[in-house]
C-alpha positions in Angstrom: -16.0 1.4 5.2 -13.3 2.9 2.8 -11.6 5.0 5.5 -11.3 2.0 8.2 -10.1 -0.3 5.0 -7.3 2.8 4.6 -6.9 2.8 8.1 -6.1 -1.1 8.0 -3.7 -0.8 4.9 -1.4 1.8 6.8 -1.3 -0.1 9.9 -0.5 -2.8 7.9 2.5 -0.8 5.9 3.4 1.1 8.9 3.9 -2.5 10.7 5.5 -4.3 7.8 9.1 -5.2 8.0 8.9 -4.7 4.3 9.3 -1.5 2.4 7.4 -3.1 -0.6 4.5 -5.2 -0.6 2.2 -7.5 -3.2 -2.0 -6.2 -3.1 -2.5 -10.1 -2.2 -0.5 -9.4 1.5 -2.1 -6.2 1.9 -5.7 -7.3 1.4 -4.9 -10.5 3.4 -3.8 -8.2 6.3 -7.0 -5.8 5.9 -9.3 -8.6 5.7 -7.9 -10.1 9.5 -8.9 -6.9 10.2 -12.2 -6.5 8.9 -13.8 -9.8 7.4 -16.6 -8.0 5.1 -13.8 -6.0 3.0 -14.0 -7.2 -0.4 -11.2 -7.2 -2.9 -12.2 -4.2 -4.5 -13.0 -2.2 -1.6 -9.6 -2.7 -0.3 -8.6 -2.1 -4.5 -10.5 1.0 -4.2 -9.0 2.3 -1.0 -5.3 1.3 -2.0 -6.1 3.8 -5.4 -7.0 6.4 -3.0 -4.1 6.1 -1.0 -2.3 6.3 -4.3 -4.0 9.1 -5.2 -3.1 10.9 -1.6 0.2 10.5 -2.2 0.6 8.5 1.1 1.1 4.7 -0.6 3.1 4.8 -4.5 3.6 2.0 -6.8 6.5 0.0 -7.0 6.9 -1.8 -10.6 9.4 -4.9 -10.9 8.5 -4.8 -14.5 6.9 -8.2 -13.8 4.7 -7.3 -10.9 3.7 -4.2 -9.0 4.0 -3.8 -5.7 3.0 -0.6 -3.0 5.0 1.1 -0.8 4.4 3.5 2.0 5.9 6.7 0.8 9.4 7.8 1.9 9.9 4.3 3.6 12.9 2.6 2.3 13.7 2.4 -1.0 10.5 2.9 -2.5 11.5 6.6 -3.8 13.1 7.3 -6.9 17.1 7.2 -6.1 17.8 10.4 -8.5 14.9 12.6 -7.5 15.9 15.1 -5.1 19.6 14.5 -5.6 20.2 18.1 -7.5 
């Protein structure tokens, strides 16, 4: 189930017209997808996608948000720069 939850969160990010999104969105989109995904199985599968290096974090200080790698300004604006 983990890999069609992953499959679910990147068509979800790939689809978005957002560069950053809240876990609340992304689990609402996975679960129109598939109805039996539980909160942390779509937790667990956003870690892993983390962990991948596909998704990263995106901290507002308040909140954190994910991002699909290399999509909008999700990146670091000095990395890469020297």
């Amino acid at each position: 189930m983990t890999e069609d939850i992953k499959k679910a969160i990147l068509a979800y990010a790939e689809g978005s017209n957002k560069t950053k999104f809240y876990f609340k969105d992304m689990e609402k989109a996975v679960v129109k997808t598939i109805p039996e995904a539980k909160m942390r199985d779509v937790k667990k599968a956003a870690t892993a996608l983390v962990n991948e290096g596909i998704l990263i974090y995106f901290s507002t200080g308040s909140s954190t948000m994910y991002g699909l790698k290399g999509r909008g300004m999700t990146e670091d604006p000095t990395e890469g720069t020297e």
